[in-house]
C-alpha positions as CSV (number, residue, x, y, z in Angstrom):
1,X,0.0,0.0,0.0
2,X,0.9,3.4,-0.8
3,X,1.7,6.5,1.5
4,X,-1.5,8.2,0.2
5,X,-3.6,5.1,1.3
6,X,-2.2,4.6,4.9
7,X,-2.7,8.6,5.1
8,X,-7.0,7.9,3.8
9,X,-6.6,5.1,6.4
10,X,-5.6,7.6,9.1
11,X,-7.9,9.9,8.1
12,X,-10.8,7.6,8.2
13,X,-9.9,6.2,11.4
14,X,-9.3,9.4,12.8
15,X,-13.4,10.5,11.8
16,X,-14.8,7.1,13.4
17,X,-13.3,7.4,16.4
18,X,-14.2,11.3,16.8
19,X,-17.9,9.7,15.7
20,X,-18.6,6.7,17.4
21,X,-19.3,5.5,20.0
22,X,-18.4,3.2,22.0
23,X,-15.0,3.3,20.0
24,X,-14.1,0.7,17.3
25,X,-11.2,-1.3,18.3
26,X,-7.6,-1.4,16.5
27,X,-8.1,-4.3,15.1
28,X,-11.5,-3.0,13.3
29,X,-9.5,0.1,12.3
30,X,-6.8,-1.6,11.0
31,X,-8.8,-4.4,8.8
32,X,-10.8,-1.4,7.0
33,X,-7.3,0.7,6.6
34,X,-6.5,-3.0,4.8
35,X,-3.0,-2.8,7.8
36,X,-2.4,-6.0,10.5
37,X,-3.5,-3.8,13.6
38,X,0.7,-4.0,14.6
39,X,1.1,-2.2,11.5
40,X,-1.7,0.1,11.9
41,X,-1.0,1.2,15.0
42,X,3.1,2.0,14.3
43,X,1.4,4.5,11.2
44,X,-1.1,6.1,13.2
45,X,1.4,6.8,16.0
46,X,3.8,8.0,13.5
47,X,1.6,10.3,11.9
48,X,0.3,12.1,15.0
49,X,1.9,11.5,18.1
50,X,-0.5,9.0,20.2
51,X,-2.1,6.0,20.1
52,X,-5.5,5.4,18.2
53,X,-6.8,5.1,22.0
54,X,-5.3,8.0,23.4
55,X,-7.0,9.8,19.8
56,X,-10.1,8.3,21.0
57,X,-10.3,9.4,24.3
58,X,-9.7,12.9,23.7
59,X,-12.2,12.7,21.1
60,X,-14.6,11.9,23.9
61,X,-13.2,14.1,26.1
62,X,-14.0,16.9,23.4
63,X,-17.4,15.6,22.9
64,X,-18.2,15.8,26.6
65,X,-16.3,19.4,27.2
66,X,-18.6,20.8,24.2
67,X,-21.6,18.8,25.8
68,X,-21.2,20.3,29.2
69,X,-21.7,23.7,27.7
70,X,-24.6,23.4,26.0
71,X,-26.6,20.9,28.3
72,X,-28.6,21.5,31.2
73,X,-26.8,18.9,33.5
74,X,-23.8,17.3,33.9
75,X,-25.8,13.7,33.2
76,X,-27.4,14.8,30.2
77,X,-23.9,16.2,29.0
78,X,-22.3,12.9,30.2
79,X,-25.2,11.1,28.0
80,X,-24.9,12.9,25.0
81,X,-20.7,12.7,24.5
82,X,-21.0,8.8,25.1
C-alpha cells in the first residue's frame, strides 16, 4: 500500500473514532485501513503522536467538554458525549 492510502486510512480512522461510540477497536481500524493492527498502529502513532486510544479518548473528552456547555446537567452532558 501506498503513503497516500495509509494517510486515507488515518484519516478515516481518525473520523470514526471522533464519531462513534463506543469506539471501534484497533483491530477494526486496522482491517478497513487493509493494515495488520501491529502495523496500523506504528502509522497512526507515527503520523500524530499518540495511540489510536489515546485519539479516541480525547475525542470523547471533546465531545463531553462541548456537551457540558450546552446541556442542562452534567448527566445529560455525560449522555450525549457517550
Amino acid at each position: 500500500m501506498s503513503k497516500r492510502d495509509a494517510q486515507k486510512g488515518i484519516e478515516q480512522a481518525c473520523r470514526r473514532l471522533e464519531q462513534q461510540d463506543p469506539a471501534p477497536s484497533l483491530a477494526e481500524l486496522a482491517r478497513d485501513a487493509g493494515f495488520s493492527p501491529g502495523h496500523f498502529q506504528r502509522l497512526f502513532v507515527a503520523a500524530l503522536g499518540v495511540s489510536p486510544k489515546s485519539y479516541g479518548i480525547a475525542a470523547r473528552r471533546r465531545r463531553l467538554d462541548a456537551a457540558l456547555r450546552q446541556a442542562g446537567s452534567v448527566t445529560q452532558a455525560i449522555y450525549e458525549a457517550g
